[in-house]
C-alpha distance (Angstrom), angle and dihedral (degrees) to the residues before:
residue distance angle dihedral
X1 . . .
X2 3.73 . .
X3 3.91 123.3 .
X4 3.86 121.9 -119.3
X5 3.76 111.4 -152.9
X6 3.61 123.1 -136.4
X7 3.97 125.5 -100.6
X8 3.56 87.6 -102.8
X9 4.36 99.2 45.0
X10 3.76 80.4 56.1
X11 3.70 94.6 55.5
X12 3.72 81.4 38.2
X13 3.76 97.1 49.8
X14 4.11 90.5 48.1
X15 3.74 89.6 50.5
X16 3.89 92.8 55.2
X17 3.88 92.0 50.5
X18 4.06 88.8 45.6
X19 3.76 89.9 53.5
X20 3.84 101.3 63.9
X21 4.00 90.0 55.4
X22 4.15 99.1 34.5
X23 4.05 88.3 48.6
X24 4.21 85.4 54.3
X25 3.70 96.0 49.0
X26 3.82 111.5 126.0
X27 4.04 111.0 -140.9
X28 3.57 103.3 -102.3
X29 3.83 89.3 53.8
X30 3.98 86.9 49.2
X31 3.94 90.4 48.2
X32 3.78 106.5 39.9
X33 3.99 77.3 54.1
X34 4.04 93.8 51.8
X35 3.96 81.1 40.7
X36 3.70 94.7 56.9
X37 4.23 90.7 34.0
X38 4.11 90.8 63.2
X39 4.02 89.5 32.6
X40 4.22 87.4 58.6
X41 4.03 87.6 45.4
X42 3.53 99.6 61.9
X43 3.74 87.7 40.2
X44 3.62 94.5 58.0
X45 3.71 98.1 34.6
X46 3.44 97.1 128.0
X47 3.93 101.3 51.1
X48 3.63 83.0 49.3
X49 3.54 90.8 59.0
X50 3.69 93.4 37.7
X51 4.25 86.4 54.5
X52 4.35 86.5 45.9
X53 3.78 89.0 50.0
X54 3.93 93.2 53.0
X55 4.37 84.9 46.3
X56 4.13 81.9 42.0
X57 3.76 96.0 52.9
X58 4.10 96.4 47.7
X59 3.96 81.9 52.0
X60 3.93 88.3 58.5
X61 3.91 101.0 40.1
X62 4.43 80.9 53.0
X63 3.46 91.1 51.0
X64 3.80 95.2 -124.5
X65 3.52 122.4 171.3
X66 3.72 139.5 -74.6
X67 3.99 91.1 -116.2
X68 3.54 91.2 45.3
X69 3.63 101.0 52.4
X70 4.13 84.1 44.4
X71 3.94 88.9 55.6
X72 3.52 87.1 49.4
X73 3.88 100.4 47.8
X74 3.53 118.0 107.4
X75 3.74 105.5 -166.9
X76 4.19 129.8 176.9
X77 4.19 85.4 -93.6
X78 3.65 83.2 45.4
X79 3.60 104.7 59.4
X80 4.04 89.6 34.3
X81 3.45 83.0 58.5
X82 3.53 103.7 64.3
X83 3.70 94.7 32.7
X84 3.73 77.3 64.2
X85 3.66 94.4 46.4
X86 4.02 88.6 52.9
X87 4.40 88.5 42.4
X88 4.14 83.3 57.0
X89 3.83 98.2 55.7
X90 3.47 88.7 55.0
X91 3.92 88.7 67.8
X92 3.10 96.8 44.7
X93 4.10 127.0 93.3
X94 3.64 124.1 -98.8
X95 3.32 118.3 -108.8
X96 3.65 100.8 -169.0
X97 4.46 110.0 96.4
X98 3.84 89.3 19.2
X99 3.60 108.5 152.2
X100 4.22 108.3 -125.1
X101 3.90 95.5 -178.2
X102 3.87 142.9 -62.1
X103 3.63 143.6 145.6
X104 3.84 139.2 171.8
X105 4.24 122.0 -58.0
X106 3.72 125.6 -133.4
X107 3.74 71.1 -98.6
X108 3.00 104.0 73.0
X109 3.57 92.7 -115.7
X110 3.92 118.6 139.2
X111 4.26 110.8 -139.1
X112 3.39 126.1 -160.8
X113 3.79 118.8 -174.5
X114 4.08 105.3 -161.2
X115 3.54 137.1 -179.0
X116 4.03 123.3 -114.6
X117 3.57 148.2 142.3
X118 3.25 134.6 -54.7
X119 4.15 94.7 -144.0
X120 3.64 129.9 -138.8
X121 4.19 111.0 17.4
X122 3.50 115.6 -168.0
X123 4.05 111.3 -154.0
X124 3.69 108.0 -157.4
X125 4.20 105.5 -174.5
X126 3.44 144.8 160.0
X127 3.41 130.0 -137.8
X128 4.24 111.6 -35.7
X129 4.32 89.4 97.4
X130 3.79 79.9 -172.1
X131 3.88 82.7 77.3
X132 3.46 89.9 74.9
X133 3.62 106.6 67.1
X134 3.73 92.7 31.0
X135 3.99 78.9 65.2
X136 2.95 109.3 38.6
X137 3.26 96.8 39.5
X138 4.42 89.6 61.1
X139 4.01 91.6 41.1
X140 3.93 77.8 61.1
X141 3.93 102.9 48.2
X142 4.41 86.8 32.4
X143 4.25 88.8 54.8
X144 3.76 96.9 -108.0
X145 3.70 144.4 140.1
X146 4.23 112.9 -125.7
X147 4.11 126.2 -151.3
X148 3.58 104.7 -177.3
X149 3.63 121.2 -157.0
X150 3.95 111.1 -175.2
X151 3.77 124.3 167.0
X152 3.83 128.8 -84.9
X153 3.63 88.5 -117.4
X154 4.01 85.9 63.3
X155 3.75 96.7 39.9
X156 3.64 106.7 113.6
X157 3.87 84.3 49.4
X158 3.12 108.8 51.4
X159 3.95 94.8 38.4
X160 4.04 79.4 55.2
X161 3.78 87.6 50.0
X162 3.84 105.4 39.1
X163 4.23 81.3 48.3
X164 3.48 92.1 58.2
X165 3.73 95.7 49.8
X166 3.78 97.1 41.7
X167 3.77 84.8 56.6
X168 3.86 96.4 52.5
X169 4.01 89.5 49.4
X170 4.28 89.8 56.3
X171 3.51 86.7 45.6
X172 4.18 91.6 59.5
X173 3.73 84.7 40.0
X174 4.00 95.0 -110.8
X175 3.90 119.1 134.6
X176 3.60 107.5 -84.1
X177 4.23 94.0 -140.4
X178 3.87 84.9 71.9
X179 3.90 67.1 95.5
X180 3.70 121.8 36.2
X181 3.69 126.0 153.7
X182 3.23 134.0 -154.0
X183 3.83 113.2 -122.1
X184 4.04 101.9 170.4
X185 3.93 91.1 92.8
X186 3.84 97.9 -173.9
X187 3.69 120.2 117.9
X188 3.63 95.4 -115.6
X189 4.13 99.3 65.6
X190 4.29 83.5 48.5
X191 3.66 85.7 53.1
X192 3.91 84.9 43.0
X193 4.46 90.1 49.6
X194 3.71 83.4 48.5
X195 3.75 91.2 66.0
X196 2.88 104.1 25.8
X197 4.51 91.0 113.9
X198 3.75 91.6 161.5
X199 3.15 108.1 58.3
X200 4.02 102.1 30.6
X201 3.57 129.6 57.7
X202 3.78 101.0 -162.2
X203 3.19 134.9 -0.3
X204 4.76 119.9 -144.3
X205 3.97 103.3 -161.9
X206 4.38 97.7 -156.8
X207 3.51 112.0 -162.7
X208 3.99 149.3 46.9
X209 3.84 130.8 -22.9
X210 3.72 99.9 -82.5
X211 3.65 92.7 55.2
X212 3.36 101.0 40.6
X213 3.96 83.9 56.0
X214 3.19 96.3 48.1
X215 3.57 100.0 52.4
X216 4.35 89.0 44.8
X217 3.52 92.8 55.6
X218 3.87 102.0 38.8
X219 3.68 104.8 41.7
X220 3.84 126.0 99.7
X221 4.04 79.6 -174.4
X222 3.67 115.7 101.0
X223 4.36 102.1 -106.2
X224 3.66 130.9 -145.0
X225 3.78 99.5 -157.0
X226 3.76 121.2 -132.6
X227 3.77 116.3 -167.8
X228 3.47 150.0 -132.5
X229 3.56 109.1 -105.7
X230 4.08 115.4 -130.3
X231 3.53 103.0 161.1
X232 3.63 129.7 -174.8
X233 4.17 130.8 -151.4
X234 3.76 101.7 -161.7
X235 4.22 118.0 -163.3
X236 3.45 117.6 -154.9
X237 3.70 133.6 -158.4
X238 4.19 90.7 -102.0
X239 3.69 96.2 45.8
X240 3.76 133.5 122.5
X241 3.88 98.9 -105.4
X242 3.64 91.2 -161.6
X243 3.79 95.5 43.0
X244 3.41 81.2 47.1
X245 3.94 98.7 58.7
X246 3.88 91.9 49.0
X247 4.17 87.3 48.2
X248 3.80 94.3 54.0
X249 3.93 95.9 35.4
X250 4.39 93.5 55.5
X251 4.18 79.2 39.5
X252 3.61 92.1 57.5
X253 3.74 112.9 21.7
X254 3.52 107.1 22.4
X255 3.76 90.2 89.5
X256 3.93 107.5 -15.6
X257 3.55 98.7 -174.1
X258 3.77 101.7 62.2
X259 3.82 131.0 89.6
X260 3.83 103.4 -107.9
X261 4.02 88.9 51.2
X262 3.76 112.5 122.3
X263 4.06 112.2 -106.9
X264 3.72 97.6 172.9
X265 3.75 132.5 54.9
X266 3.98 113.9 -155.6
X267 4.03 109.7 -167.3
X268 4.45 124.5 -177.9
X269 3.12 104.5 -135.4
X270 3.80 93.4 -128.1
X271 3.65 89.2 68.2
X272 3.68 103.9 39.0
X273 3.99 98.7 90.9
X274 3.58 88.2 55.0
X275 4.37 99.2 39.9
X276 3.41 102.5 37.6
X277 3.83 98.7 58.0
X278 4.06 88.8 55.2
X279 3.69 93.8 44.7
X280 3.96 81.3 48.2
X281 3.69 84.9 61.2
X282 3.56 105.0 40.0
X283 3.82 93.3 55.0
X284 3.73 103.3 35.6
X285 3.85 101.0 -111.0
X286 3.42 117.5 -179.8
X287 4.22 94.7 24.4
X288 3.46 125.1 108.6
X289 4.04 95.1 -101.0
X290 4.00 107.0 29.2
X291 3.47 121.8 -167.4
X292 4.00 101.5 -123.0
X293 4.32 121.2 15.1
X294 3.86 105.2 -121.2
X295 4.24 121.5 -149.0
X296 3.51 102.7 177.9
X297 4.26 134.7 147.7
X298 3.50 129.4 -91.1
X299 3.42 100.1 -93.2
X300 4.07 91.8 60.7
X301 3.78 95.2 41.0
X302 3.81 80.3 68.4
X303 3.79 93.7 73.5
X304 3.77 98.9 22.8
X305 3.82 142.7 40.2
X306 4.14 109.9 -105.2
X307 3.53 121.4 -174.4
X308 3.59 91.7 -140.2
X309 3.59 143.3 -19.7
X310 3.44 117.1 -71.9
X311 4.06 126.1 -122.4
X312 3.92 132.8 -172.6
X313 3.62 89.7 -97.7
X314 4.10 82.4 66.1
X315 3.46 84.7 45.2
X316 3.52 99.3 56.6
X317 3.97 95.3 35.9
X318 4.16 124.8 112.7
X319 3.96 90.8 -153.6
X320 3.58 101.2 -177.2
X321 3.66 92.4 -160.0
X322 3.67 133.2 79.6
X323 3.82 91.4 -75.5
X324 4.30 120.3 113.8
X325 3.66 130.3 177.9
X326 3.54 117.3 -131.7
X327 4.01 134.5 -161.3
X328 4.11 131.0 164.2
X329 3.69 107.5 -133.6
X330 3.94 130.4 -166.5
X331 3.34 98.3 -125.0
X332 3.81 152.3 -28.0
X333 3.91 92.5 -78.8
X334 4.05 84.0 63.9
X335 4.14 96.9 40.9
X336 3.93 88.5 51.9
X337 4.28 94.0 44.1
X338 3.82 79.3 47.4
X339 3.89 95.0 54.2
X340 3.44 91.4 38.4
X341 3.93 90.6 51.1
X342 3.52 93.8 44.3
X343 3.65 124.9 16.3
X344 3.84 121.6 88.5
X345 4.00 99.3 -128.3
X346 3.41 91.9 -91.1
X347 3.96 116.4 124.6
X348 3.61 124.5 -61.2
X349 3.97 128.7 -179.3
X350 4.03 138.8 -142.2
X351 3.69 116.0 -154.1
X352 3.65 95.0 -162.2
X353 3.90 132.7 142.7
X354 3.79 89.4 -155.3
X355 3.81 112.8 93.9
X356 4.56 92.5 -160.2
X357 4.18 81.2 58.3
X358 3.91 90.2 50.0
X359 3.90 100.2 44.0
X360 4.01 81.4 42.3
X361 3.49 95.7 51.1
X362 3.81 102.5 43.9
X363 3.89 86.0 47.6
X364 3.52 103.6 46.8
X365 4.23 102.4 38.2
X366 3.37 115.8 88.2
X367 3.95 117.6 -141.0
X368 3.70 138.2 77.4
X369 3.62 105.3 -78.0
X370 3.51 126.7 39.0
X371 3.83 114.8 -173.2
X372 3.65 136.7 -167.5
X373 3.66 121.9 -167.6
X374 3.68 94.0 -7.2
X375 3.42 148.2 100.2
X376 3.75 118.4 -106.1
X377 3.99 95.2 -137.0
X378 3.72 77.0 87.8
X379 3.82 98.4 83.0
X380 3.63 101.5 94.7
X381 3.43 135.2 120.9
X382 3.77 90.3 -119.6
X383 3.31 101.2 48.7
X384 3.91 92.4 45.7
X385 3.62 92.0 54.8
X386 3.65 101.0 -109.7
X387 4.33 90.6 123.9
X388 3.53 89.4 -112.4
X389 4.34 135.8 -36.9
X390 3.56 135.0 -95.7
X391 4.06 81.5 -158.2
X392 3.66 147.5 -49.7
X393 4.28 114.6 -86.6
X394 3.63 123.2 -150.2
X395 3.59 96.0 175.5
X396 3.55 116.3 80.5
X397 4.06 110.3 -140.0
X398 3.58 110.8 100.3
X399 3.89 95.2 -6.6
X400 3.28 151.5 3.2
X401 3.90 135.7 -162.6
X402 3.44 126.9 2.2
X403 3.89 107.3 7.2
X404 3.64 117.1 -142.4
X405 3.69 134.0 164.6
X406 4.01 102.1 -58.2
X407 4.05 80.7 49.6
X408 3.87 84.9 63.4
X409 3.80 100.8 55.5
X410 3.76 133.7 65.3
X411 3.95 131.1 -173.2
X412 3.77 150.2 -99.5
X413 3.92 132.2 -172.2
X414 3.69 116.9 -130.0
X415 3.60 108.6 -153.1
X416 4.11 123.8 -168.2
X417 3.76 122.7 -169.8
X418 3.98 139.9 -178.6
X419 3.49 94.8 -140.0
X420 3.00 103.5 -50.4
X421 4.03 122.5 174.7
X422 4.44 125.2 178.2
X423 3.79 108.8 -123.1
């Protein structure tokens, strides 16, 4: 009696074959692909947008929310942007056959530590279908094998998307399942990815705190762990208090429903009567319709309106809305034990004009990115010249931050002898 595999061993299975030929790719094969990838984006812009408005309109009838139907969007800036994303891997170097070190043993032996991929990623996100080029498009240029795994609320996007892609690889004559997605959305065939050990080599979980857990405590795959994204902007007594403003305004409004957005508002006291009022008037506090919803403590309320009082479940919370919790600290001692306490690793920021409280607070808070004197919306692959990011790490084995193509590669040792036996 023969065996049928599963959905998911036959995206597995196609993977595995893909692998042997993506991993061999020399770079102008891999970039005249990416070329022809962002070229066929811009071409079909507008039946990607048509395929985003049928995912947008299913968003509406469910009544999801403003952030999520903003994740979802894919507008004409939108899809330019990640054709650009793909156009700026192209520039960049290979990583793949870099040489990390070496040399020749009392042995005799001759060691060569090179760079190559790490295999088959699987890409399990929610509901940002932009994710899906941006990762496929680095598996590509890093040597790997992609299985994407977007959300059901995303579907007709990203089949739109993975499509499009898929067609640009036959055209350069490379093996189209260097992208495969998964379209079975139920719960049961991500369960099924998540074990699926022999077939994929890690496993990069994009998206919020449920599904990152999920995905952690399920898988059997290896799992580079994105995270949730509570950010802090901190004020202290020396700072800039309208530099200040315009940092924690771009941190929080800019684009609230991303990961690097500021969630948490950190004020010193002995700057508070004079920042608060100008935030006040920046955001519209104490109008009818204010800009951003403030929960802060009692000691802030004193300067500025708050809708309520704020708790540590505020404090802990990635709102991806216009929403920030607010507190007035003594010092930096209590903003970084706050952080610390509180924030997920992600990046946090000092506006300070006091270069001991910068060197103190870049040493002393834990998490990926440490600003000073800039916004946070800043941590992104993009923007930190890595072409574009598979995802943001808060852990810190194997990387950490925005995770480009080095991130997506791992290492052997090629060893060559004369004969060479150990006694």
């Amino acid at each position: 009696m023969s065996y049928a595999a599963t959905y998911m061993e036959q995206l597995g299975i196609a993977a595995k074959k893909a692998e042997k030929t993506v991993s061999a790719l020399k770079t102008a094969k891999k970039n005249a692909a990416l070329e022809l990838i962002a070229e066929k984006l811009m071409q079909n812009a507008e039946f990607i947008k048509a395929q985003n408005q049928k995912d947008i309109d299913r968003a509406r009838e469910r009544a999801l929310t403003r952030a999520f139907i903003d994740r979802l969007t894919l507008t004409d800036g939108r899809v330019a942007d990640m054709a650009n994303g793909v156009m700026s891997l192209v520039a960049l170097p290979d990583p793949i056959g870099e040489v990390l070190g070496g040399g020749e043993l009392l042995s005799g032996l001759s060691v060569v530590k090179k760079r190559v991929p790490l295999g088959v990623i699987g890409i399990i996100f929610e509901s940002r279908p932009n994710v899906a080029v941006d990762a496929a498009a680095l598996c590509l240029k890093s040597g790997n094998v992609c299985i994407l795994r977007g959300g059901s609320d995303a579907l007709n996007s990203n089949k739109c998307l993975a499509d499009i892609m898929r067609g640009a690889l036959s055209e350069c004559d490379i093996n189209p399942d260097a992208v495969l997605l998964v379209e079975d959305t139920e719960r049961e065939i991500a369960l099924e990815m998540m074990k699926a050990r022999r077939y994929i080599d890690v496993l990069v979980p994009r998206g919020g705190g449920g599904l990152i857990s999920t995905v952690v405590n399920n898988s059997a795959v290896p799992v580079i762990e994105t995270g949730e994204g509570n950010c802090h902007v901190y004020v202290d007594a020396s700072a800039d208090a309208r530099m200040a403003v315009e940092i924690t305004d771009n941190a929080k409004t800019q684009r609230p429903s991303v990961c690097n957005a500021v969630e948490t508002l950190l004020v010193n006291a002995d700057i508070a009567g004079e920042f608060f009022p100008l935030l006040a008037e920046r955001w519209g506090i104490g109008t009818p319709e204010p800009k951003v919803k403030i929960y802060g403590d009692a000691a802030s309320a004193k300067y500025i309106k708050t809708e309520r009082e704020a708790t540590d479940e505020d404090y802990r919370k990635e709102f991806n809305d216009n929403i920030i919790a607010v507190k007035t600290v003594k010092n930096t001692d209590e903003a970084i034990e706050h952080i610390n306490r509180f924030g997920t690793g992600h990046s946090e920021c000092i506006v300070t004009g006091d270069l001991d409280n910068a060197e103190k607070f870049q040493s002393e808070v834990d998490a990926a990115a440490v600003y000073v004197n800039a916004s946070t919306r800043f941590t992104d692959g993009f923007e930190f010249g890595l072409g574009a990011e598979i995802g943001i790490t808060t852990q810190k084995l194997h990387a950490r931050g925005p995770m480009g193509l080095k991130e997506l590669t791992t290492y052997k040792y090629l060893i060559n002898g004369k004969g060479q036996i150990r006694k």
